[in-house]
C-alpha positions as CSV (number, residue, x, y, z in Angstrom):
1,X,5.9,0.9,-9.2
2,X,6.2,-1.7,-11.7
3,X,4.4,-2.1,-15.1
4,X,4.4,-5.3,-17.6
5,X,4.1,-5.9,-21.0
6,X,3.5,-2.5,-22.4
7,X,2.7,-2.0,-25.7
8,X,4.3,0.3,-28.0
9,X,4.4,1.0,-31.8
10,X,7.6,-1.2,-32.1
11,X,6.9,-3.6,-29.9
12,X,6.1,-4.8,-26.5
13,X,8.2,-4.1,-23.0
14,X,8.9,-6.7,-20.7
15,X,8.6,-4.5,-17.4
16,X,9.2,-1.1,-16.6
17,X,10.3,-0.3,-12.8
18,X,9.6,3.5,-12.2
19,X,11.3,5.0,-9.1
20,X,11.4,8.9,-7.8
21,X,15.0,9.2,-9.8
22,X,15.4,6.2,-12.4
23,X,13.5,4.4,-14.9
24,X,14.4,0.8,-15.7
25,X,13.0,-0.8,-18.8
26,X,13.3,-4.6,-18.5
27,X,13.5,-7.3,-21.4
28,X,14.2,-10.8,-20.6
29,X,15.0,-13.6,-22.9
30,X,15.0,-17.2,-22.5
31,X,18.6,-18.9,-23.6
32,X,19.8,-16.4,-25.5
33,X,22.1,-13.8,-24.2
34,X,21.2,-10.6,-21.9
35,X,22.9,-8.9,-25.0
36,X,20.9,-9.5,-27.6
37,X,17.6,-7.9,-24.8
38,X,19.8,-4.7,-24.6
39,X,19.7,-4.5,-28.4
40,X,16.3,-5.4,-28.3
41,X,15.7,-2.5,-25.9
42,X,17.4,0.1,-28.1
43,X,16.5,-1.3,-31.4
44,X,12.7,-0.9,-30.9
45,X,13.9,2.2,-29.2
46,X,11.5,1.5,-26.0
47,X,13.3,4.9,-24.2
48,X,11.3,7.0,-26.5
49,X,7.7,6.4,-24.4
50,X,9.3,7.5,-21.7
51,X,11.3,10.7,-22.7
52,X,9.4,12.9,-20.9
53,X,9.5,11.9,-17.8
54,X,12.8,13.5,-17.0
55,X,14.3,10.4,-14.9
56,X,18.0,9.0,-15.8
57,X,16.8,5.9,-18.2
58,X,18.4,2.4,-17.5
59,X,17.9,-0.7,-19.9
60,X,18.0,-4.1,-18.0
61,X,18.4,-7.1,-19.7
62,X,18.0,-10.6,-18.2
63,X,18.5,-14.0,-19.8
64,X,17.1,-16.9,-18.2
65,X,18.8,-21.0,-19.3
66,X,17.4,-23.9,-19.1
67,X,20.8,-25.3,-17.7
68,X,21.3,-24.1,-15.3
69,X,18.1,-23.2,-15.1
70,X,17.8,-19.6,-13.7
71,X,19.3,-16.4,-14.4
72,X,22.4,-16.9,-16.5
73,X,23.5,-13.3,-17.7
74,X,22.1,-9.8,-17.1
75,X,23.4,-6.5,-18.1
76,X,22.7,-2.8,-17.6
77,X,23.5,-0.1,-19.9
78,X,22.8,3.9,-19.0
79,X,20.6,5.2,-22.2
């Protein structure tokens, strides 16, 4: 199951993908750094809607360049 743009008091979620045993919360960014959407992730602290739920927590986050134009850097960090 996969949700998009989902509004919280800090801000907004790119995607969520919820599976029987994980949770990945998904920002992208266009040519910046996949970095700076991890900090994103746990600066608007996007985890916290989901606490609940039990399920190991995984941030995503996905840059996409213009050159080349695609997916240029993505990391994943275990909250």
């Amino acid at each position: 199951n996969i949700q998009s743009e989902i509004n919280t008091s800090k801000g907004r979620l790119d995607a969520v993908v919820h599976t029987p045993q994980y949770l990945y919360i998904l920002e992208f960014k266009y040519n910046k750094s996949a970095e700076i959407a991890l900090s994103d992730i746990e600066n608007r602290a996007y985890k916290e809607k989901y606490a609940a739920q039990n399920k190991e927590i995984i941030a995503v986050g996905i840059n996409f360049s213009t050159e080349p134009k695609g997916i240029n850097d993505w990391k994943t960090k275990i909250l």
